[in-house]
C-alpha positions in Angstrom: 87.7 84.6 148.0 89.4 87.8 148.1 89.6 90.2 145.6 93.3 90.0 145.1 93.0 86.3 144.9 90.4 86.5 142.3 92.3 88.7 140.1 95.8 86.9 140.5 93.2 83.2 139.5 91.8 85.1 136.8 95.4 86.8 135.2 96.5 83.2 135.5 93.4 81.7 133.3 93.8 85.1 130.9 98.1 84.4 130.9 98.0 84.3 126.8 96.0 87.0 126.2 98.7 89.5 126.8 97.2 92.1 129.5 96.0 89.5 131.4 95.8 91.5 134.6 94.8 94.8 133.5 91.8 92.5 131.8 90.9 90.8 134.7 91.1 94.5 136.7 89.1 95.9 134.1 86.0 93.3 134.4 86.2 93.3 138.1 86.1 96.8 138.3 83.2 97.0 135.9 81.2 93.8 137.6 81.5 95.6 140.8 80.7 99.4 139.1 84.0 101.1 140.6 87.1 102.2 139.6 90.8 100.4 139.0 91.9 102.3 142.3 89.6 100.8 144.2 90.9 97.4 143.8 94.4 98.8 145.1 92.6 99.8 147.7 90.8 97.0 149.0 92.8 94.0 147.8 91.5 92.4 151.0 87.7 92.8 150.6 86.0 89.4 150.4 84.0 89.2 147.3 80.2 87.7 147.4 80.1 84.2 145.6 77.7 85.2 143.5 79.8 87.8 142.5 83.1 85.4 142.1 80.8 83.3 140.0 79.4 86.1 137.9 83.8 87.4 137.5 84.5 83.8 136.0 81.8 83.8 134.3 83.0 86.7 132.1 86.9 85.8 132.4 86.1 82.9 130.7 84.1 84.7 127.5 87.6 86.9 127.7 89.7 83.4 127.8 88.1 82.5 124.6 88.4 85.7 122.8 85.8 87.9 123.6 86.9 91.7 123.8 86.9 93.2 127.1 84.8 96.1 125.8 82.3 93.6 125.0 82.5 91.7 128.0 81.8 95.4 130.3 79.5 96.8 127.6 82.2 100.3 127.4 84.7 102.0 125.6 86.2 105.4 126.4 86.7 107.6 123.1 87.9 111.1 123.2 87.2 111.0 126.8 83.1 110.3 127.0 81.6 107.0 128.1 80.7 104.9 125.4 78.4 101.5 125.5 79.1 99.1 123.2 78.0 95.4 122.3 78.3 93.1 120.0 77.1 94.0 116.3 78.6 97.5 116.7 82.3 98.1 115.9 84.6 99.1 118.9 85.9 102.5 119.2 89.4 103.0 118.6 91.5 105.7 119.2 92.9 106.2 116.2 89.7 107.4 114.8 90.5 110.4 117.6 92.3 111.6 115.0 89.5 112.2 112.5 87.2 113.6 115.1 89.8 115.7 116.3 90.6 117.1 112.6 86.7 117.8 112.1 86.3 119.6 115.0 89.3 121.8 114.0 88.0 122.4 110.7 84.4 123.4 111.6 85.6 125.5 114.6 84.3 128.8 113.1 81.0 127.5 111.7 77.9 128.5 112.8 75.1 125.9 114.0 77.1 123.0 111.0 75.6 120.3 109.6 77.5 117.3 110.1 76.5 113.8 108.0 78.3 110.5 109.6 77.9 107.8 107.1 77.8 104.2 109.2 78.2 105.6 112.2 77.9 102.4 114.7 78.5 103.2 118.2 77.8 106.8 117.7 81.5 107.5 118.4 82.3 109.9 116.1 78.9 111.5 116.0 78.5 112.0 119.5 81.8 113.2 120.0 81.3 116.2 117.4 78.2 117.0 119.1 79.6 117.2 122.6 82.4 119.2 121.4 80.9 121.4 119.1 78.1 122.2 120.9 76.0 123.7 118.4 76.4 121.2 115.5 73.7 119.1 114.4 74.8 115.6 113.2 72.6 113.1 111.7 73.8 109.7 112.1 73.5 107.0 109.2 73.4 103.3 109.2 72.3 100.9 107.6 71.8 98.0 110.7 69.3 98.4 113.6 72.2 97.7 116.6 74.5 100.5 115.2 71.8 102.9 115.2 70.2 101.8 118.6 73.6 101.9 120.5 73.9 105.2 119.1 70.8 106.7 120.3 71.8 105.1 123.4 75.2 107.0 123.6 73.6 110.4 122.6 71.8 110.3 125.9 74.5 108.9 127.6 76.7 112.3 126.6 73.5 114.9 126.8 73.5 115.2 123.0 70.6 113.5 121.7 68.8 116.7 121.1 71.8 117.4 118.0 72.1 113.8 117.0 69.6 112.4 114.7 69.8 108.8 113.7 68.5 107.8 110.4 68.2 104.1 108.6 70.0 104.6 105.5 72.5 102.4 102.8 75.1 104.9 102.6 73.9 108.3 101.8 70.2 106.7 99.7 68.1 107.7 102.8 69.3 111.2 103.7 66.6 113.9 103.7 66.9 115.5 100.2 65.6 119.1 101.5 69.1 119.0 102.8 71.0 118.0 99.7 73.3 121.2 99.2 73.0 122.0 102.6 75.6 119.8 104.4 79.1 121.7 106.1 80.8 118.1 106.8 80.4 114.4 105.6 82.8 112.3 108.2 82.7 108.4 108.0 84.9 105.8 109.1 84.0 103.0 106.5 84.7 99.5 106.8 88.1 99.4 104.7 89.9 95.8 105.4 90.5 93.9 101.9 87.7 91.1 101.9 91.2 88.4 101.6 92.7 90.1 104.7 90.3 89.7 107.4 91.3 86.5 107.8 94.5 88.1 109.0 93.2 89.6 111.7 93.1 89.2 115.5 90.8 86.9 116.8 89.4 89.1 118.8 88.5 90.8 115.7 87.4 88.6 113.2 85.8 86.7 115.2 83.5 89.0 117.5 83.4 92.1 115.8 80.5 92.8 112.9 82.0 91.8 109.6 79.9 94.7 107.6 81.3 97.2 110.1 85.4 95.8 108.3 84.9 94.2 105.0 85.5 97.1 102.3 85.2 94.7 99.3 88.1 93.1 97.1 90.1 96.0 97.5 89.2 97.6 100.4 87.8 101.1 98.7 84.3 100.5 98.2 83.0 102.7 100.4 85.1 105.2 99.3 83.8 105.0 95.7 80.3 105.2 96.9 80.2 107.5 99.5 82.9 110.3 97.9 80.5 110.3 94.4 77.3 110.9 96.6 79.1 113.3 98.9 78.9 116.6 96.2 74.7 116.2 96.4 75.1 117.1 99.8 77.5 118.9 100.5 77.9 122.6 100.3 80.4 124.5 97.8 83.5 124.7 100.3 82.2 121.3 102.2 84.6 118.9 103.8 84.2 115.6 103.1 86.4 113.7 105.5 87.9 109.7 105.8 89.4 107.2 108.2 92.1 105.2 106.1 94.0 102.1 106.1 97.6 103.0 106.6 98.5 102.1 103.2 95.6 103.3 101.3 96.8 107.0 101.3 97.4 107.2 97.5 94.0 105.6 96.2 91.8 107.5 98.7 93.4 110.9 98.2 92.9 109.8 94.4 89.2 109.2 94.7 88.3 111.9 96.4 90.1 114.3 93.5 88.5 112.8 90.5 85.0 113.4 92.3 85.9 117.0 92.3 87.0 117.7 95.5 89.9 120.9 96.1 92.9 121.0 98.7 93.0 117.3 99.0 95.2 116.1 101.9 96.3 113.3 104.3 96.8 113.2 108.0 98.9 111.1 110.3 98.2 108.8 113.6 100.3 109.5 116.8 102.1 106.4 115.2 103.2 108.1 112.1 100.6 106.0 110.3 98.6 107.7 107.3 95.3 108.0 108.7 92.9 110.5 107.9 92.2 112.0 104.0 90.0 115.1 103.7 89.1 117.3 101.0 86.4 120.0 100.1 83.8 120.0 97.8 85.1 122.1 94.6 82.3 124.9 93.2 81.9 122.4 89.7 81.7 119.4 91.9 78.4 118.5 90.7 
């Protein structure tokens, strides 16, 4: 088989899964560790059977709702090479926007300390270590996978000398020499309403770690629990900083000002979309 004819058999088994060429690109590309162009460029080449076999193999997994980025074992976020698999949640891009807004608020520290709280793939933590390259981050989760992958994708990124990864249910396990001593808490927690997931794609629900989603009846436990440990840590002047469900603007923001934190605001997407709430740690916050 040729590879043009194995992606045009494979779009047509991926038809409802609405990119069903750029999928089927995607895996081949990955399978045969090249790039998209390559595929324009040899639409000819005859592809080993094993390989064809090994191709269908994984368009099928993708016919039946696996994501791609499962399926290839990467994700591109703020333009490193991630690896992901399944048990850690997929990178999206609008968290950019929360690493992004860290890395322009801790632009004039010196050597910061940097706290993600569930950090699963290591997205956000390695990213703040790449681009500030003299930031220590220690990376906190609860689950084994989340914390393996992102040891994984420290090294992957040279960073794994400035990321620590550490076992921890929220905040409990964090190094207590340190309390008082942290520049930046960051977390993206899970904040889907426990009723909605079942609203969600089934790509979603179905594949991707339910801890890594659920944020409890309303969505804002995490919030709670991680915004009234956050002044232990945190220095006078700290940032404390969120990913947020578009519509949870008000309750967040809210949160984070009754736990005594100063200059509370929100941030939008590229969509318009509230998505990021930050706010620093007030001198009484204790």
């Amino acid at each position: 088989m040729k590879l043009f004819e194995a992606i045009k058999k494979a779009s047509d088994i991926l038809r409802d899964k609405g990119t069903p060429q750029l999928d089927a690109e995607v895996i081949l590309s990955n399978l045969l560790e090249k790039d998209r162009i390559f595929l324009y460029l040899n639409r000819d080449m005859p592809l080993d059977g094993v390989v064809v076999d090994e191709f269908f193999k994984r368009i099928e997994r993708r016919k039946n709702g696996e994501p791609v980025q499962y399926i290839t074992g990467r994700q591109e976020f703020m333009s490193l090479d991630f690896k992901v698999k399944p048990g850690v949640l997929i990178p999206r891009g609008d968290t950019e926007v929360l690493v992004e807004e860290v890395l322009k608020a801790i632009e004039g520290f010196e050597k910061p300390i940097v706290v993600d709280v569930g950090c699963g793939s290591g997205a956000i933590s390695v990213s703040i270590a790449k681009y500030k390259e003299d930031a220590l981050v220690y990376a906190l989760d609860i689950m084994d996978t989340p914390l393996e992958v992102t040891e994984e994708n420290a090294k992957l990124n040279g960073v794994s000398d400035r990321v620590k990864v550490l076992k921890s249910d929220k905040m409990a396990g964090f190094d207590t020499t340190l309390h008082g001593k942290v520049d930046v808490i960051v977390s993206n927690p899970p904040y889907i309403r426990e009723n909605t997931i079942q609203t969600l794609m089934e790509e979603v629900k179905s594949f991707e770690p339910h801890e890594a989603l659920s944020g409890g009846e309303d969505g804002l436990y995490f919030y709670r629990e991680i915004t009234r440990d956050a002044p232990k840590l945190l220095k006078a002047g700290g940032l404390l900083a969120y990913e947020i469900g578009h519509d949870q603007r008000e309750e967040v923001m809210e949160i984070l000002k009754i736990n005594g934190f100063e200059n509370v605001i929100c941030i939008k997407d590229l969509a318009g979309k509230d998505r990021v709430v930050m706010g620093w740690r007030g001198k009484y916050a204790f």
